[in-house]
KEFINU-394426 format. One record per residue: x, y, z of N, C-alpha, C in turn; residue number from 0; residue in one letter. Coordinates in nm, 4 decimals, always signed. Layout:
BEGIN
       n.px       n.py       n.pz      ca.px      ca.py      ca.pz       c.px       c.py       c.pz   resi   resn
          X          Y          Z          X          Y          Z          X          Y          Z    NUM      a
...
This chain:
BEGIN
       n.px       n.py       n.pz      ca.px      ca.py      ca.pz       c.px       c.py       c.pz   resi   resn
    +0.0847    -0.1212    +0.0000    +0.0000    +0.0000    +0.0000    +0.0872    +0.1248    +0.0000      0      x
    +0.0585    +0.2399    -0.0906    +0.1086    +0.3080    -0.0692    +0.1026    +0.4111    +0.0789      1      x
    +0.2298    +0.4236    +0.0869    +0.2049    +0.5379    +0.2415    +0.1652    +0.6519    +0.2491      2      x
    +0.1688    +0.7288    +0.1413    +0.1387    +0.8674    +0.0895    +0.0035    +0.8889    +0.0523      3      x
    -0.0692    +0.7831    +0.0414    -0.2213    +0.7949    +0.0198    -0.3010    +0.6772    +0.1630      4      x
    -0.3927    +0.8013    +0.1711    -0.4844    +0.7474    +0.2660    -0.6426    +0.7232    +0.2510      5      x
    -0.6455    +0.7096    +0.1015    -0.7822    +0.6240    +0.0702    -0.8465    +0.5516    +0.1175      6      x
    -0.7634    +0.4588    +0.1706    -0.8558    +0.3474    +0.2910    -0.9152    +0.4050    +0.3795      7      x
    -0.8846    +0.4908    +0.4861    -0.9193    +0.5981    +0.5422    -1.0560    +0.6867    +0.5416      8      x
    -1.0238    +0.7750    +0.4137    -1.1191    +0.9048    +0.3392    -1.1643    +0.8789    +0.1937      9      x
    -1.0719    +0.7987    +0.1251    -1.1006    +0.7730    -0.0261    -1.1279    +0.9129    -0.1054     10      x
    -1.0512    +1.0814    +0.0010    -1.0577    +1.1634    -0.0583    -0.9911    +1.2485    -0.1084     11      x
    -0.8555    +1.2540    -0.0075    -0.7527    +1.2894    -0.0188    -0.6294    +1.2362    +0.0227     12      x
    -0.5010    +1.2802    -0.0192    -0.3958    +1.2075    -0.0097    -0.3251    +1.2764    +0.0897     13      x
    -0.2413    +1.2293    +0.1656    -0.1386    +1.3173    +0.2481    -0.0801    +1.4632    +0.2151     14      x
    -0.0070    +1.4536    +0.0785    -0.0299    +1.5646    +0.0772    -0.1095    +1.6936    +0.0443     15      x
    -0.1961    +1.6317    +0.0219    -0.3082    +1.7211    +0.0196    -0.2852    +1.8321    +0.1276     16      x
    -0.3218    +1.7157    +0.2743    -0.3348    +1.7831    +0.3520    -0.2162    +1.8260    +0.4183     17      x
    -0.1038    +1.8309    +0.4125    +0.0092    +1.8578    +0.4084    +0.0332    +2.0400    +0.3645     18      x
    -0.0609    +2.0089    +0.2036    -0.0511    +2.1871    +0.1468    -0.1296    +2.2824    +0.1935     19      x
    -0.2567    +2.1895    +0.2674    -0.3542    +2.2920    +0.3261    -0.3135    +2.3057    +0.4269     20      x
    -0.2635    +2.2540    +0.5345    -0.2024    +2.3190    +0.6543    -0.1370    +2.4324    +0.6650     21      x
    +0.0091    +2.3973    +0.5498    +0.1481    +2.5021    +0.5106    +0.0789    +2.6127    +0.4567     22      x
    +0.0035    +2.6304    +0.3433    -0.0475    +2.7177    +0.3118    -0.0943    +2.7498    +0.3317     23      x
    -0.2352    +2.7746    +0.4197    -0.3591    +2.7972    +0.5320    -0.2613    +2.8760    +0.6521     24      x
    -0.1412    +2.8130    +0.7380    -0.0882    +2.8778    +0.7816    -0.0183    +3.0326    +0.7771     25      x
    +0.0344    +3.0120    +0.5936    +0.1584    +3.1012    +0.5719    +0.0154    +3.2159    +0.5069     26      x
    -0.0779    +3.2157    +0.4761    -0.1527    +3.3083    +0.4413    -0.2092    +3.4012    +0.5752     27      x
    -0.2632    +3.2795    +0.6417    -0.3169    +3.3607    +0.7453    -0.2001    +3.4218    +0.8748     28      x
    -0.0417    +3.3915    +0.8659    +0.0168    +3.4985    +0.9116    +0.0319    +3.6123    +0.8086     29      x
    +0.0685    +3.6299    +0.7392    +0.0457    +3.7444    +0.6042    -0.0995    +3.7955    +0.6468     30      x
    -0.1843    +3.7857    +0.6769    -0.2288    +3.8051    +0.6867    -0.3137    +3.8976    +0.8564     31      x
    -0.2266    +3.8234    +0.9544    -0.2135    +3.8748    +1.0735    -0.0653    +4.0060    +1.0860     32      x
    +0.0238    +3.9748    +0.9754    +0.1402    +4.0712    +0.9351    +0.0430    +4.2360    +0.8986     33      x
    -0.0455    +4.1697    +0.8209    -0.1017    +4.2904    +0.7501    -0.2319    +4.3449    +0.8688     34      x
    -0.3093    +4.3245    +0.9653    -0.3491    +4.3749    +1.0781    -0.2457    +4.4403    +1.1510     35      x
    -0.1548    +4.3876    +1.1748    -0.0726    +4.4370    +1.2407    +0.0269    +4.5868    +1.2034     36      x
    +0.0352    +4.5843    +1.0908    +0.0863    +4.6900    +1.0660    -0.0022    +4.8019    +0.9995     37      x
    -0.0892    +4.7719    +1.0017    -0.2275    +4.8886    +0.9808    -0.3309    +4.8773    +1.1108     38      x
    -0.2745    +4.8607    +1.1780    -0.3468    +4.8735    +1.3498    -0.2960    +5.0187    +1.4153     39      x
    -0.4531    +5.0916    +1.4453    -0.4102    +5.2293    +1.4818    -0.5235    +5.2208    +1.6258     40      x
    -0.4658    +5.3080    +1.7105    -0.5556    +5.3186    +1.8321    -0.4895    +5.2010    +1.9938     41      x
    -0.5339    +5.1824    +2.0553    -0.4869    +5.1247    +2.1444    -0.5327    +4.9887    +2.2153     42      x
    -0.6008    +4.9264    +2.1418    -0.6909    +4.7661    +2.1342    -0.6121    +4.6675    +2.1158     43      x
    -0.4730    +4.7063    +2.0579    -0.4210    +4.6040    +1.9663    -0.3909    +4.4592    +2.0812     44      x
    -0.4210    +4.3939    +2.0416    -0.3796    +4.2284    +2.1506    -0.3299    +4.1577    +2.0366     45      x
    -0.2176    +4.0525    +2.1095    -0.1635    +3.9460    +2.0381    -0.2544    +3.8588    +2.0245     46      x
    -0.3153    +3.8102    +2.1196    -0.4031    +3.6861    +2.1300    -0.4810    +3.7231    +2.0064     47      x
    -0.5477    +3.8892    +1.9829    -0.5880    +3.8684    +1.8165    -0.5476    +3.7777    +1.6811     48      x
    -0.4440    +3.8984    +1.6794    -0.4111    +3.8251    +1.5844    -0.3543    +3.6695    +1.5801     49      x
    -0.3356    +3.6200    +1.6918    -0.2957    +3.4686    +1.6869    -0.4112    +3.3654    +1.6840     50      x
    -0.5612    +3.4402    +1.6863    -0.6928    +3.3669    +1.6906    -0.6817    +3.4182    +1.5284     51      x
    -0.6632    +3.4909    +1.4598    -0.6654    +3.4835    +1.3003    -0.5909    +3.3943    +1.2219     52      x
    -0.4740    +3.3743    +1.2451    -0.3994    +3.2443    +1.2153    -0.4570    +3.1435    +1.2300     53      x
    -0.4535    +3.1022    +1.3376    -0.5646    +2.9973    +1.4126    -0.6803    +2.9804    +1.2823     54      x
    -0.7703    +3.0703    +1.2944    -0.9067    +3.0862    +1.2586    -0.8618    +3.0308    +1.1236     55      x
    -0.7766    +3.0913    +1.0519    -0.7946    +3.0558    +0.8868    -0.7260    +2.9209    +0.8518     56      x
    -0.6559    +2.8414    +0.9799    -0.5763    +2.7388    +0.9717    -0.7039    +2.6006    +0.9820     57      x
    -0.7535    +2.6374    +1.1133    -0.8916    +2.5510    +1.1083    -0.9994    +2.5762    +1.0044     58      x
    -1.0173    +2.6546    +0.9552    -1.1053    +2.6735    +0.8739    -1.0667    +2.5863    +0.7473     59      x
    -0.9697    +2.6372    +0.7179    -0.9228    +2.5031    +0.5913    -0.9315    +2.4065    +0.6223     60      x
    -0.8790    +2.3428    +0.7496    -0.9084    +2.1983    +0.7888    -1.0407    +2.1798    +0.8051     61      x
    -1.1567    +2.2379    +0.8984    -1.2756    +2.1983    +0.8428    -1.3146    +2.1403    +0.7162     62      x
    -1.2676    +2.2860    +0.6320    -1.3139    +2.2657    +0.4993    -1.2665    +2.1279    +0.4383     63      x
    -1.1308    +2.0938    +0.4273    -1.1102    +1.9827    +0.3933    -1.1756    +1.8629    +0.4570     64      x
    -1.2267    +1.8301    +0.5371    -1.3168    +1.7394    +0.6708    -1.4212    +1.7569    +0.5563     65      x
    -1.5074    +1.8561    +0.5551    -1.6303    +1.8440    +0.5434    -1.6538    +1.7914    +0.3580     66      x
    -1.5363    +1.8694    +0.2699    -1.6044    +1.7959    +0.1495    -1.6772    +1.8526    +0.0639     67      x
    -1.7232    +1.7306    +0.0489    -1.8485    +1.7705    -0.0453    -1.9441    +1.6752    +0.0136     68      x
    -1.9290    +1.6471    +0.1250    -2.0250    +1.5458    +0.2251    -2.1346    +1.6234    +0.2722     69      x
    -2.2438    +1.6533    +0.2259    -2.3670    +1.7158    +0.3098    -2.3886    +1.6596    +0.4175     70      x
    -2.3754    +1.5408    +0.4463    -2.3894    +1.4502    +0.5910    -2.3049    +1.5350    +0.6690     71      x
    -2.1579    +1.5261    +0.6544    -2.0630    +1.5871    +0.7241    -2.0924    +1.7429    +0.7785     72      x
    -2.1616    +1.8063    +0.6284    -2.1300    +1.8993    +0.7090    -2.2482    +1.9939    +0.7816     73      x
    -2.3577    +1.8926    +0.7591    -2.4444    +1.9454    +0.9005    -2.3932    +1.9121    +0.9908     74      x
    -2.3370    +1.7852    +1.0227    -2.2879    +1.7316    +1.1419    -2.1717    +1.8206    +1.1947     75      x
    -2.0800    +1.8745    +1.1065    -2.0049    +1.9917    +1.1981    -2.0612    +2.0859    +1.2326     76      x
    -2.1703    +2.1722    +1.1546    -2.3017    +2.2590    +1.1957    -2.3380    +2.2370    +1.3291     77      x
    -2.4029    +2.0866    +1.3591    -2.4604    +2.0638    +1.4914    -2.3524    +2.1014    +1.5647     78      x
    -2.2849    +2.0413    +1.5578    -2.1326    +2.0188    +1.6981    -2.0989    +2.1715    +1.7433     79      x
    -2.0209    +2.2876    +1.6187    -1.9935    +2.4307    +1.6248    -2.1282    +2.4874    +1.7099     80      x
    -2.2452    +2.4597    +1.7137    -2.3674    +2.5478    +1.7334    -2.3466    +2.5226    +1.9016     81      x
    -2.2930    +2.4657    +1.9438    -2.2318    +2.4767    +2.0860    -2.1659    +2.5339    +2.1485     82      x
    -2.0790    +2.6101    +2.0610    -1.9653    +2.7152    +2.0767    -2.0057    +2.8683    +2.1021     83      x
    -1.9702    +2.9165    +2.2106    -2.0539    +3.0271    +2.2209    -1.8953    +3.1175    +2.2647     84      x
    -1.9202    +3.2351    +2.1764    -1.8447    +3.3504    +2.1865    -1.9018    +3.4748    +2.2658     85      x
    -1.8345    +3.4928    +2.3698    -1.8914    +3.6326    +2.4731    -1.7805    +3.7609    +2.4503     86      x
    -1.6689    +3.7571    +2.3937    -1.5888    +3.9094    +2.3929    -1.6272    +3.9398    +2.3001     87      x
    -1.6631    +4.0985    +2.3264    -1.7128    +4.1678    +2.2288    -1.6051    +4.2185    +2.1367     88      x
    -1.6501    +4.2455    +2.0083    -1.5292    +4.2869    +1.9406    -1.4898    +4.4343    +1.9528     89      x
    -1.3420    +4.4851    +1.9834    -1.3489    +4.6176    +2.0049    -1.3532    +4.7275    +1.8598     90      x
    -1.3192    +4.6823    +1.7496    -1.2852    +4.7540    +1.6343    -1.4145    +4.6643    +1.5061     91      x
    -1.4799    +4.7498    +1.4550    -1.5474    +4.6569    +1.2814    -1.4288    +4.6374    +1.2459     92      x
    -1.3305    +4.6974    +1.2163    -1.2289    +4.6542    +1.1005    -1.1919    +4.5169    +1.1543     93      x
    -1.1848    +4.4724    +1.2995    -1.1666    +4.3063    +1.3256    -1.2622    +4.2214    +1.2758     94      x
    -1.3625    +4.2621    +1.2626    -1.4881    +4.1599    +1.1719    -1.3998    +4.1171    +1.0516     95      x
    -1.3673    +4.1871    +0.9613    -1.3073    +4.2663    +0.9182    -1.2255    +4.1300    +0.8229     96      x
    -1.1304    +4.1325    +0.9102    -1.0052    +4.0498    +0.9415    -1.0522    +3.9215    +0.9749     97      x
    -1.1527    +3.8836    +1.0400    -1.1850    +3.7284    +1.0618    -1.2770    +3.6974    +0.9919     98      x
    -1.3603    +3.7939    +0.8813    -1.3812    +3.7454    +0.7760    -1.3069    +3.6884    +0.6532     99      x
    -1.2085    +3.7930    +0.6412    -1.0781    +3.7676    +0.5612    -1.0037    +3.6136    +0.6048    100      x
    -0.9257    +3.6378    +0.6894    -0.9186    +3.4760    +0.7668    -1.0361    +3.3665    +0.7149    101      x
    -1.1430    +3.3857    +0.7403    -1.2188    +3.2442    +0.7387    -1.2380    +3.1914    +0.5835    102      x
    -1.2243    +3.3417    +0.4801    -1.2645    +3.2718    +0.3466    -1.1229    +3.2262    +0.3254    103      x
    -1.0208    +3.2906    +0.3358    -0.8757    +3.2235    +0.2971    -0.8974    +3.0983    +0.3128    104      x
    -0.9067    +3.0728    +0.4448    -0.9153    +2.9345    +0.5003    -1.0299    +2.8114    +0.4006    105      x
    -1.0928    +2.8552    +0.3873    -1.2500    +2.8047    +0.2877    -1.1488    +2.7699    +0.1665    106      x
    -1.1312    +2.9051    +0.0745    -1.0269    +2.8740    -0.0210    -0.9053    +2.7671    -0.0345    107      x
    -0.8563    +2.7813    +0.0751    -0.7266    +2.6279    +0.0754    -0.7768    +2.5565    +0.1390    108      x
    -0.8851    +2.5181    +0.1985    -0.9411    +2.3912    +0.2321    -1.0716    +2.3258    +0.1031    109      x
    -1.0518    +2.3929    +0.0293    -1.1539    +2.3561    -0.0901    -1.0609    +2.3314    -0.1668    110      x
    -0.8995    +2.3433    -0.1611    -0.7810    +2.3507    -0.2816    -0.7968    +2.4247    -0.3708    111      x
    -0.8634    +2.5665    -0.3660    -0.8443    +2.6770    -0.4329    -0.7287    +2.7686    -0.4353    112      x
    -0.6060    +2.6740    -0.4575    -0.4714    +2.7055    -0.3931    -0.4752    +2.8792    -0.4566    113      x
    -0.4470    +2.8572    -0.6327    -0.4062    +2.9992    -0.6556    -0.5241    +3.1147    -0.6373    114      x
    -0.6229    +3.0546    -0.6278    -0.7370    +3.2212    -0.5491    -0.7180    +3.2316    -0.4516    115      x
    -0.6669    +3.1585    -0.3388    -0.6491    +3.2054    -0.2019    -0.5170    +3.2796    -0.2180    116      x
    -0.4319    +3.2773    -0.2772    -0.2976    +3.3316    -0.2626    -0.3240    +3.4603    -0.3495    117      x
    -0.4226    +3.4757    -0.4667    -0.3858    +3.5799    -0.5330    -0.4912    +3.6594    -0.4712    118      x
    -0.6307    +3.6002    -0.4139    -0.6820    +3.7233    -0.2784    -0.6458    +3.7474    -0.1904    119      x
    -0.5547    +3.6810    -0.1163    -0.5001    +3.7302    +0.0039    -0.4095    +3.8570    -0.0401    120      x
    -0.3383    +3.8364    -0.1505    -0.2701    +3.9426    -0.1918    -0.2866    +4.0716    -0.2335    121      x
    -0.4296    +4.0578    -0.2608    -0.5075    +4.1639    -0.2625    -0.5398    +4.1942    -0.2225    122      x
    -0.6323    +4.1696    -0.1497    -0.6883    +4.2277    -0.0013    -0.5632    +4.2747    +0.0546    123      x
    -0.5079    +4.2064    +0.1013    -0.3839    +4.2904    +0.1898    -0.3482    +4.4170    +0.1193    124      x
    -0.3130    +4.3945    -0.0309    -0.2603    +4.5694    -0.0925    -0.3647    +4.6532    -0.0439    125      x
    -0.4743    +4.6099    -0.0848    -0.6318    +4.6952    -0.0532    -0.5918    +4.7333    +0.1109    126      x
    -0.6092    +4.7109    +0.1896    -0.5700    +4.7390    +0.3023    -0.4843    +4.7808    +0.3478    127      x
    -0.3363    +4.7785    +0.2717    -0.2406    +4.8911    +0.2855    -0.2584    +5.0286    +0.2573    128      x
    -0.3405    +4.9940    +0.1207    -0.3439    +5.0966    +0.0237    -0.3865    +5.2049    +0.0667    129      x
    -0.5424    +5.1780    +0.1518    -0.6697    +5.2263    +0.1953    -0.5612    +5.3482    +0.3491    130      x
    -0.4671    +5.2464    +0.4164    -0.3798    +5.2693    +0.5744    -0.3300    +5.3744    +0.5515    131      x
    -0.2521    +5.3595    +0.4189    -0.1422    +5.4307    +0.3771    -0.1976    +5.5715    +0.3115    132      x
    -0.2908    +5.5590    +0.2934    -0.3592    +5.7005    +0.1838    -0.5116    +5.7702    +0.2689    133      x
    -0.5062    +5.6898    +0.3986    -0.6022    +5.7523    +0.4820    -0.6799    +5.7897    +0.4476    134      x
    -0.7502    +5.6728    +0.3499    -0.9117    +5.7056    +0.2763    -0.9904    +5.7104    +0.3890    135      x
    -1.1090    +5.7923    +0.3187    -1.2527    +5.8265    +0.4046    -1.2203    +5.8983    +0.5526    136      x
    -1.0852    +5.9456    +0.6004    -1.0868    +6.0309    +0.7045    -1.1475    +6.1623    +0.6951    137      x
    -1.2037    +6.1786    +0.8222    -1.2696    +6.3318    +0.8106    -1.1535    +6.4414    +0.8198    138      x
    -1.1674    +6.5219    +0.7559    -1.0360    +6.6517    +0.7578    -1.0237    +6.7051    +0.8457    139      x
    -1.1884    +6.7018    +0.9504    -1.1904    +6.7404    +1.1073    -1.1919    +6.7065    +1.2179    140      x
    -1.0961    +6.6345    +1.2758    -1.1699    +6.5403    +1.3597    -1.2377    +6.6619    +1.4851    141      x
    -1.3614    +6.5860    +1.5458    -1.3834    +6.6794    +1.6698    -1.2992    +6.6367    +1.8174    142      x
    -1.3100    +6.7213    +1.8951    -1.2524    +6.6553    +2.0141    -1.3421    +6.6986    +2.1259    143      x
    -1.3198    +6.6177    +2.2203    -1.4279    +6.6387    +2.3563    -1.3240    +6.7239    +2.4889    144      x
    -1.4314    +6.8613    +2.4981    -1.3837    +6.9296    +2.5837    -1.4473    +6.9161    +2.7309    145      x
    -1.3735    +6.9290    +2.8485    -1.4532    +6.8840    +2.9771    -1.3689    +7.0156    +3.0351    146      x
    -1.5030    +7.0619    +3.1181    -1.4535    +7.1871    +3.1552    -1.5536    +7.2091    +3.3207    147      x
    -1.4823    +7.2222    +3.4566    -1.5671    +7.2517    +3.5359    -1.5959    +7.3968    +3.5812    148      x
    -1.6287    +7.4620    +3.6753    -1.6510    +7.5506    +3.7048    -1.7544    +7.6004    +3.7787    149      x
    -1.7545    +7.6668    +3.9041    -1.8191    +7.6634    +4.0250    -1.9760    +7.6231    +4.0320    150      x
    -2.0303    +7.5901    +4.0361    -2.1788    +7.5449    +4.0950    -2.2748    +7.6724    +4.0526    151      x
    -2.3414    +7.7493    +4.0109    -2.4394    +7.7884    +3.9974    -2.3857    +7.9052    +3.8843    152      x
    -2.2921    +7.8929    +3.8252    -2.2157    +7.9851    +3.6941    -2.3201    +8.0239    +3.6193    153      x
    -2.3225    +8.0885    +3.5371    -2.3749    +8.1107    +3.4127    -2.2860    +8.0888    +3.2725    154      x
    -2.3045    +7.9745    +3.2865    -2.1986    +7.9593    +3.1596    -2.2680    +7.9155    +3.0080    155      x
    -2.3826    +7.9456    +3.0273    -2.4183    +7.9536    +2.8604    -2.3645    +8.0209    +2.7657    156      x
    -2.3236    +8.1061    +2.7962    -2.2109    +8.2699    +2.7246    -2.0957    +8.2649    +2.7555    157      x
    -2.0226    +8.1899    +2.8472    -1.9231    +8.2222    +2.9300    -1.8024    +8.1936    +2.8262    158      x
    -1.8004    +8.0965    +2.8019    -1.6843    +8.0500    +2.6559    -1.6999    +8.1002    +2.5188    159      x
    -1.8025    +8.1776    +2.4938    -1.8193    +8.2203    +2.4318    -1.7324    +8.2538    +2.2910    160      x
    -1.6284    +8.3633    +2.3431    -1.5730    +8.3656    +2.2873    -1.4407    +8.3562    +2.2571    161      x
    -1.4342    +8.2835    +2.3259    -1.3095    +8.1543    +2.3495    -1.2871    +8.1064    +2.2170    162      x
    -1.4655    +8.0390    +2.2232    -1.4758    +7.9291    +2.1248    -1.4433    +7.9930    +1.9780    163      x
    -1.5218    +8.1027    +1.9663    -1.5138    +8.1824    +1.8309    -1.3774    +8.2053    +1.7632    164      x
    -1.2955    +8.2414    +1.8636    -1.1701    +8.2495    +1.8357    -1.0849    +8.1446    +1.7889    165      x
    -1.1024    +8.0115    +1.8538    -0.9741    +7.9063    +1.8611    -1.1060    +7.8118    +1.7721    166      x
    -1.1492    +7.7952    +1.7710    -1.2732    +7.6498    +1.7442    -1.3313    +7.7356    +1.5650    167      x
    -1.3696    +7.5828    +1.5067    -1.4587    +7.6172    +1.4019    -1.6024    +7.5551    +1.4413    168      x
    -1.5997    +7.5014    +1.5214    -1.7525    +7.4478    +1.5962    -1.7382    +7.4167    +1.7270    169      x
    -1.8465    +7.4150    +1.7951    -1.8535    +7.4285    +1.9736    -2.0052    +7.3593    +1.9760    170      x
    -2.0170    +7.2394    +2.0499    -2.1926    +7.2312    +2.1309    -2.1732    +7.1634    +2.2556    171      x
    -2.2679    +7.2134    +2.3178    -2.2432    +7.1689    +2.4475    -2.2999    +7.0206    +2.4574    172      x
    -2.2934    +6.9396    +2.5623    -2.3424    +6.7795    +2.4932    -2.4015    +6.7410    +2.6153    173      x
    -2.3062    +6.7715    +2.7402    -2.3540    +6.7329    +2.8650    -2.3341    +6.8191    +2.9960    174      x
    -2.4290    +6.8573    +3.0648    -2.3687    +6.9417    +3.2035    -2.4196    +6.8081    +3.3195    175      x
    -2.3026    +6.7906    +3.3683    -2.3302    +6.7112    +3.5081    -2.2581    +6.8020    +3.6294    176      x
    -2.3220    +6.7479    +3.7556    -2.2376    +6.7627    +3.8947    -2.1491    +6.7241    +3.9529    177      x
    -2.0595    +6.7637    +3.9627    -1.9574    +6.6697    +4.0386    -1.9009    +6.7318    +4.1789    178      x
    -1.8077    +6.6660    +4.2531    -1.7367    +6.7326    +4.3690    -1.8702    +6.7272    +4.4445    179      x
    -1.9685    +6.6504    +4.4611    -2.0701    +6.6776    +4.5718    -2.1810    +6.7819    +4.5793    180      x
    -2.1738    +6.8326    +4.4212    -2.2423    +6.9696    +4.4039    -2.1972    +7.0676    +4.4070    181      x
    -2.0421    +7.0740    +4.4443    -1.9971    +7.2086    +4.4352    -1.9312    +7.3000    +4.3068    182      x
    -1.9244    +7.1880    +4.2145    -1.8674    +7.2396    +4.0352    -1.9612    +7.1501    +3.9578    183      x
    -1.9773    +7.2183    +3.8695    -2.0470    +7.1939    +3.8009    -1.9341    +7.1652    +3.6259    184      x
    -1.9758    +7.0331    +3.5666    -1.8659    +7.0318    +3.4258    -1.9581    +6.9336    +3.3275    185      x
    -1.9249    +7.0562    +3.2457    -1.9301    +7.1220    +3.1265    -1.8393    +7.0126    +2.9884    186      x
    -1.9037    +6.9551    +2.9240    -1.8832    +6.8993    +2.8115    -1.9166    +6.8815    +2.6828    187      x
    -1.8541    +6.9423    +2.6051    -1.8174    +6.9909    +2.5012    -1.7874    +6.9132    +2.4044    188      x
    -1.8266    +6.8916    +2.2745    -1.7696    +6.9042    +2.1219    -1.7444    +6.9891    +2.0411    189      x
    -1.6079    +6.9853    +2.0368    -1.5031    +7.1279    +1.9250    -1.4386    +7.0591    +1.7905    190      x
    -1.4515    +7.1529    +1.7366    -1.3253    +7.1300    +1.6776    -1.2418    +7.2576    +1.6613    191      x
    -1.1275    +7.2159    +1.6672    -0.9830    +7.3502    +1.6514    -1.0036    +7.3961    +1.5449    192      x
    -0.9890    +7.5037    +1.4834    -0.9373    +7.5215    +1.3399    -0.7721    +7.5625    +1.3689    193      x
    -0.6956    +7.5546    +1.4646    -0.5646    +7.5098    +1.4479    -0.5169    +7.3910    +1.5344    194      x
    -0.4118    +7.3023    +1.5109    -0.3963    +7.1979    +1.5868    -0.2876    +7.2786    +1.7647    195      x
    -0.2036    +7.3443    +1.6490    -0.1411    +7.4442    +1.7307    -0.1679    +7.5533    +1.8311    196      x
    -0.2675    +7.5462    +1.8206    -0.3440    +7.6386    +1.9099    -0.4101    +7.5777    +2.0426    197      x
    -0.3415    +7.4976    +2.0754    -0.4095    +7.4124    +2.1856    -0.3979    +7.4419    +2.2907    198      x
    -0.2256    +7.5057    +2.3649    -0.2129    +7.4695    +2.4737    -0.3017    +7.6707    +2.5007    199      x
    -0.2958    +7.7209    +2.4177    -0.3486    +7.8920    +2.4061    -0.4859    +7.8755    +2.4659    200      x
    -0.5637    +7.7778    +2.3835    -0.7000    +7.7564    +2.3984    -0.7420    +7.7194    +2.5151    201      x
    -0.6596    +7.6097    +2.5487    -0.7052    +7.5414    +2.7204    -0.6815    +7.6876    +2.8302    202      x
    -0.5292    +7.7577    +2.7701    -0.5419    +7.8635    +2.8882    -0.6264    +7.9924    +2.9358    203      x
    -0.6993    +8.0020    +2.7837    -0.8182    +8.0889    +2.7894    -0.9359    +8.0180    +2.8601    204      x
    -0.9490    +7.9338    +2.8621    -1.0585    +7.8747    +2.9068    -1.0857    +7.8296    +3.0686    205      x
    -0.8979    +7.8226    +3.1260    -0.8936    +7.8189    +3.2279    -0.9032    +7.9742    +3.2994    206      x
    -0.8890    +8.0912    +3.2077    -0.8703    +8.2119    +3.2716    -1.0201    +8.1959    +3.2920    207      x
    -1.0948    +8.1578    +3.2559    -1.2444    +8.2016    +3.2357    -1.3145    +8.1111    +3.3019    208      x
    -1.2763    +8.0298    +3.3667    -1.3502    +7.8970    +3.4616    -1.2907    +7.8798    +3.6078    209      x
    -1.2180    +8.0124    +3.6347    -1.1551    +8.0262    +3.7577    -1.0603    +7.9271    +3.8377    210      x
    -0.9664    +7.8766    +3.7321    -0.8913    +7.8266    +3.7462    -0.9192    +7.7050    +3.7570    211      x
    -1.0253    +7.6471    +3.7462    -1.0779    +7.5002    +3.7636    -1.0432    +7.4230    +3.6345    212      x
    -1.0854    +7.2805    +3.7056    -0.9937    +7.1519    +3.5703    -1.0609    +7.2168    +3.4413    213      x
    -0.9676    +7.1518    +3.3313    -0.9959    +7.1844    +3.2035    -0.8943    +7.0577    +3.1544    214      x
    -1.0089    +6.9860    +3.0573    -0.9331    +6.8566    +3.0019    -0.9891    +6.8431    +2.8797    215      x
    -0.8510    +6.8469    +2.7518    -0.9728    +6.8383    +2.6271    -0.9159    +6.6802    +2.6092    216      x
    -0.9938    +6.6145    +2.5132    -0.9665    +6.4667    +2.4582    -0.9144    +6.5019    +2.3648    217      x
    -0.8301    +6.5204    +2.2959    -0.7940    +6.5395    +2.1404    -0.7313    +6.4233    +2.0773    218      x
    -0.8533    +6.3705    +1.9827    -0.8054    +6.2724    +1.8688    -0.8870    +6.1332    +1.9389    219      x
    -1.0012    +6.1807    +1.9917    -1.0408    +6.0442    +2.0702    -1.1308    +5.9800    +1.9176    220      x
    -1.1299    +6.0574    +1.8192    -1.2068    +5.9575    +1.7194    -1.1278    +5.8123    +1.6410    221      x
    -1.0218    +5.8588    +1.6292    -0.9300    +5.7558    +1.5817    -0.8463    +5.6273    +1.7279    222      x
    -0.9135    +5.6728    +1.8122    -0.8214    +5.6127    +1.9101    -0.9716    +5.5128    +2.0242    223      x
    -0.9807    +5.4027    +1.9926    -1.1037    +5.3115    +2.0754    -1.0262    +5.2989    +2.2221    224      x
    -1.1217    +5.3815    +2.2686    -1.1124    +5.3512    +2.4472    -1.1835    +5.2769    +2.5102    225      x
């Protein structure tokens, strides 16, 4: 008997079959965790991610190869998976994203769609450089969140007034809460600068005008998941 075939077995595939779907299922879906990784912006980033994307597109081919073209089979992996229950939420869409990407790779070399999995992975990834690198669809403005307190019974509907006019191309107020036990009252804000440079100017006007009380802006909290 030959050793290299395992027909007796599966009567479907041969060793190396599965030999190429492993190696290759692997080497895509790090290329593929390479390319998350170096277009990862903000402060979410975990290893264990990207090492569940590897993972993900490595099993996925092996499923795929398991299941066939066996409809028996592959309800029966249907039933079994429908047990599996996922509770972390995802922090970024663009990770959907990515473990969509992962799972069809995986589909692809577990179906032996050797050269479409290699020549989409390759694409997608440029696409995703491309997109990193040329900072499509960013807004030209980002806003930032201003938090501002100031004594307990102020009148500060006017008070920043013209603060804002000066340093800001937009100002709304979003939230007034209590804090300190009732004794300040803060003030939160959406701005945007019309200079970036003009920041540390802006906070100090604002502190002349809030009697020296905290003043904290967020700047750049749109690009950055907290």
């Amino acid at each position: 008997m030959d050793i290299f075939n395992v027909q007796d077995l599966t009567s479907e595939f041969a060793v190396i079959d599965v030999i190429l779907v492993l190696l290759l299922s692997f080497a895509l879906s790090v290329f593929i965790g390479w390319i998350y990784k170096l277009t990862h912006r903000g402060t979410s980033y975990t290893q264990s991610f990207v090492f569940t994307l590897v993972l993900n597109g490595v099993i996925v081919a092996l499923i795929m190869l398991i299941v066939g073209s066996s409809i028996a089979r592959a309800f029966s992996l249907v039933g079994a998976l429908s047990i599996i229950r996922f509770r972390n939420a995802v922090k970024e869409s663009r990770d959907v994203g990515f473990i969509f990407f992962s799972m069809a790779i995986g589909m692809a070399v577990g179906t032996r769609f050797y050269l479409l999995a290699v020549i989409a992975t390759a694409f997608i990834g440029l696409v995703i450089l491309l997109m990193t690198r040329l900072n499509w669809f960013a807004r030209e403005m980002n806003n930032q969140i201003l938090r501002v307190q100031v004594p307990d019974g102020t009148p500060f509907n006017s008070l920043f007034d013209q603060a804002f006019i000066k340093y800001t191309r937009a100002s709304e107020l979003v939230c007034v809460d209590s804090v300190s036990g009732g004794a300040l009252t803060e003030l939160t804000y959406s701005i945007g600068m019309k200079h970036a440079n003009q920041v540390a100017e802006f906070l100090a006007a604002i502190k002349a005008l809030n009697g020296g009380n905290k003043v904290m802006l967020l700047a750049g909290y749109n690009g950055t998941d907290l």
